[in-house]
C-alpha positions in Angstrom: 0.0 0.0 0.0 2.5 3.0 -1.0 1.1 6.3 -1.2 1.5 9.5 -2.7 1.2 12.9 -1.5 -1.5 14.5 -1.9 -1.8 18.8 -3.1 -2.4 19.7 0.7 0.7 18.0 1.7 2.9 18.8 -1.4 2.4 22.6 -0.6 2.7 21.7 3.4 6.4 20.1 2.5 7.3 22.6 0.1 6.4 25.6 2.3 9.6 24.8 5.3 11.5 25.8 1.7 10.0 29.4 2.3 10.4 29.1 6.4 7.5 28.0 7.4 7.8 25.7 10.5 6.8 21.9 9.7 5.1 20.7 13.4 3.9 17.0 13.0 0.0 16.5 14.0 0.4 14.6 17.3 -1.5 12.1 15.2 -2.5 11.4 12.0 -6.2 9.3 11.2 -6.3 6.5 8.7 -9.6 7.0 6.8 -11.1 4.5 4.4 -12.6 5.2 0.9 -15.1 3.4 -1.5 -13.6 5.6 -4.3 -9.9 7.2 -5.0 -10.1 10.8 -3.3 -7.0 11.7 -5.8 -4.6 14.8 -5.2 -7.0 16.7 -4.2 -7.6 14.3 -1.0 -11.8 14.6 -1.5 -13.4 13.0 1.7 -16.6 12.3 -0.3 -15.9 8.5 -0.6 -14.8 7.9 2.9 -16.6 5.1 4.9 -20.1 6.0 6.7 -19.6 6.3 10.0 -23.3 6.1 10.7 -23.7 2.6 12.6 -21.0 0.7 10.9 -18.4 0.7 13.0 -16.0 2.9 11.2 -14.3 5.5 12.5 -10.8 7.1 11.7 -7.8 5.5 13.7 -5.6 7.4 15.3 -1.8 6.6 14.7 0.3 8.7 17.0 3.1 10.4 14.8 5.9 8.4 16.4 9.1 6.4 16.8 6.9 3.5 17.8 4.5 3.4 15.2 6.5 4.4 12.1 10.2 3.2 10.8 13.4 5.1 10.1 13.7 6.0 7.0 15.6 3.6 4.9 16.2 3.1 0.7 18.9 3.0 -1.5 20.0 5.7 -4.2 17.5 5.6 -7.1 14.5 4.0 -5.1 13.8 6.6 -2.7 12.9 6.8 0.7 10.6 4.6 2.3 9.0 4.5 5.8 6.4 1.9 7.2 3.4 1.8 10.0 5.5 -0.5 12.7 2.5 -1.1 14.9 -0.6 -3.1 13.8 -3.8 -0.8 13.5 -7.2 -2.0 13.8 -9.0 0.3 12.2 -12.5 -1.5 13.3 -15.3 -4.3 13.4 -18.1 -3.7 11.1 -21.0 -3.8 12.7 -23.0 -3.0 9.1 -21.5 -3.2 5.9 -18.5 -0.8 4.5 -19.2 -1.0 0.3 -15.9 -2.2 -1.3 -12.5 -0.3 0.3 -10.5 0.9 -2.8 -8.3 3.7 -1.2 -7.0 4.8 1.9 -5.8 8.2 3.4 -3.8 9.8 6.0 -5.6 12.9 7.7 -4.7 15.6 10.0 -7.4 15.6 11.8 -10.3 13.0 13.7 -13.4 14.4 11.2 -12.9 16.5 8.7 -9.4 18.1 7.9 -6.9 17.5 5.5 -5.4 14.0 3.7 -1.8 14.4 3.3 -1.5 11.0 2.1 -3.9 8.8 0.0 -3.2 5.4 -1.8 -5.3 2.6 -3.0 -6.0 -0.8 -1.9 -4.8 -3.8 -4.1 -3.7 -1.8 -6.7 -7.5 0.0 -6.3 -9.7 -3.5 -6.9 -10.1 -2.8 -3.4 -11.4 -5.5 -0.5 -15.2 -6.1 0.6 -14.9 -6.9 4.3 -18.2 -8.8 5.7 -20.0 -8.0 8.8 -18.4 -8.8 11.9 -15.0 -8.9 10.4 -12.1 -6.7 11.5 -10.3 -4.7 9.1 -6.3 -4.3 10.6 -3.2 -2.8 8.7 -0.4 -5.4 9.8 2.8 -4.1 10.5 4.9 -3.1 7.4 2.2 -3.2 5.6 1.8 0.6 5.1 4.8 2.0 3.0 5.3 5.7 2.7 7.9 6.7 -0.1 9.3 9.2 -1.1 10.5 8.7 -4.8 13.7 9.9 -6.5 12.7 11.3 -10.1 
């Protein structure tokens, strides 16, 4: 599941070039789409929270829950989730998960991050299952044009 940046957090990278202080969110909230929310980072395919058990997790911006950077010359930089996140149980059914987002904030906000889900077939959990990232499976790189 790599991801790309999305126009919010291109401009929020490329603004410490013009001395803006970068503070990390003390978290950042996966969120779960039924369609690709693009560069723009569109929230209007995220999962209902209305009586389905969904909600954004929380992943604390962290040492313990992401890697050190690592990558060799001409394949970037790559960091992963190092913590298994359980993003939920459904309790009523989700649609058919095709992309998945980073956000700055619990509702509402800004994706920074977005990236599809089995190169965006996407997965169709059932009632009463839990949907998890395992560890490593989350890979956030930054490419070398």
């Amino acid at each position: 599941m790599a991801g790309a940046l999305t126009t919010f957090g291109k401009d929020l990278f490329l603004s410490y070039f013009r001395g803006s202080t970068l503070v990390p969110p003390a978290n950042v909230h996966y969120a779960l789409f039924t369609s690709n929310p693009g560069i723009a980072g569109s929230t209007a395919g995220e999962v209902s929270t209305s009586s389905t058990g969904y909600s954004r997790k929380a992943i604390a911006t962290s040492t313990a829950q992401f890697t050190a950077p690592t990558g060799t010359t001409g394949n970037g930089r790559v960091i992963d989730n190092a913590a298994r996140q359980s993003i939920g149980t459904l309790t009523a059914t989700w649609g058919t998960i095709t992309h998945w987002g980073l956000m700055d904030q619990a509702s509402g906000g800004n994706m920074l991050v977005y990236g599809d889900l089995n190169g965006g077939v996407g997965y169709t959990p059932t009632v009463g299952t839990e949907v998890a990232v395992d560890i490593g499976a989350l890979d956030l790189i930054l490419a070398e044009s």
